[in-house]
N, C-alpha and C positions, 0 to 999 in steps of 0.2 A: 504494500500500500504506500501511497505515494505521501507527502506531507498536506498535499493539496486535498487527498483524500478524508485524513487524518481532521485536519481542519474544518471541511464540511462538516463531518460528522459531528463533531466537538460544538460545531455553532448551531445545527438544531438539534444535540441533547442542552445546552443550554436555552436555546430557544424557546422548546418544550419544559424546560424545569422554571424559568421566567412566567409560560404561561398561566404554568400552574401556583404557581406563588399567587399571581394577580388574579385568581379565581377564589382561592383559598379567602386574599384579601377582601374580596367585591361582596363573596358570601358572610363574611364576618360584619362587615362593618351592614350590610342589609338586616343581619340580624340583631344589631343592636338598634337601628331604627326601629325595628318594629318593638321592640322591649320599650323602647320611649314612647311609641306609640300610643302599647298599651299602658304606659304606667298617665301619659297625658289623657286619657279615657277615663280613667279614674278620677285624676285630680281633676278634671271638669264635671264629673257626675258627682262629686262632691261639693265645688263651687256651686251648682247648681242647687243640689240640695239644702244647701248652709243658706243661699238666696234666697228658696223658696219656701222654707219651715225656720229659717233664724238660728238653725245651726248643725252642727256636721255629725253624721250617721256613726252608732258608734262601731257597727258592724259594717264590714262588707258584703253583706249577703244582704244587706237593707240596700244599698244603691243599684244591687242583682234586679232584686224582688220591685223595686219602686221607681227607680230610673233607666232600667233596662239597659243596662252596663249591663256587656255582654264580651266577654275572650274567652283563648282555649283554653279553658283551666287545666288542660292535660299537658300543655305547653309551656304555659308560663307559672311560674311560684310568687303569688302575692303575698304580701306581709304589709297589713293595713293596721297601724299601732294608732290606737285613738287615743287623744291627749284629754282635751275638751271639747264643748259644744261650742266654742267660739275660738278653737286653734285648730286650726288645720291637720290634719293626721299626718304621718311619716307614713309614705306609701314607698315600699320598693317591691320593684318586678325584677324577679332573675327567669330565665328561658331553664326549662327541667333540662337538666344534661349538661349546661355553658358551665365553663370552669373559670 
């Protein structure tokens, strides 16, 4: 094999190891949009709620059942820490399986 040869090959197994990086990447960073997504689906079914009763649900299953907040709970892991009826809750969503 020639260097010329040698060389081709070298630049599309790089090629190929580049694309796959920037797929890896494009898919990651899609999946943290959608976690913001859903975590902003929350805090607006919440604002919502706090606007229209005068204060904030203490559960999550209250903005399920009465605002129709609706994700894949098989998906994503919320943890909705309610503070008060006049403080906003600490909402985080992690994706089941994201490390």
């Amino acid at each position: 094999m020639s260097r010329a040869d040698l060389f081709k090959i070298a630049a599309v197994i790089t090629a190929l190891a580049l694309a796959f990086v920037l797929v890896i990447r494009i898919d990651t960073a899609q999946d943290r949009e959608e976690t913001a997504i859903v975590r902003e689906a929350i805090i607006n079914a919440a604002r919502t709620c706090y606007a229209v009763e005068g204060g904030y649900p203490d559960e999550l299953s209250y903005l399920r059942n009465y605002y129709r907040l609706v994700y894949d709970e098989d998906r994503y892991l919320v943890t909705y820490e309610y503070i008060g009826a006049n403080i906003i809750p600490d909402i985080f969503v992690t994706e089941v399986g994201a490390q």
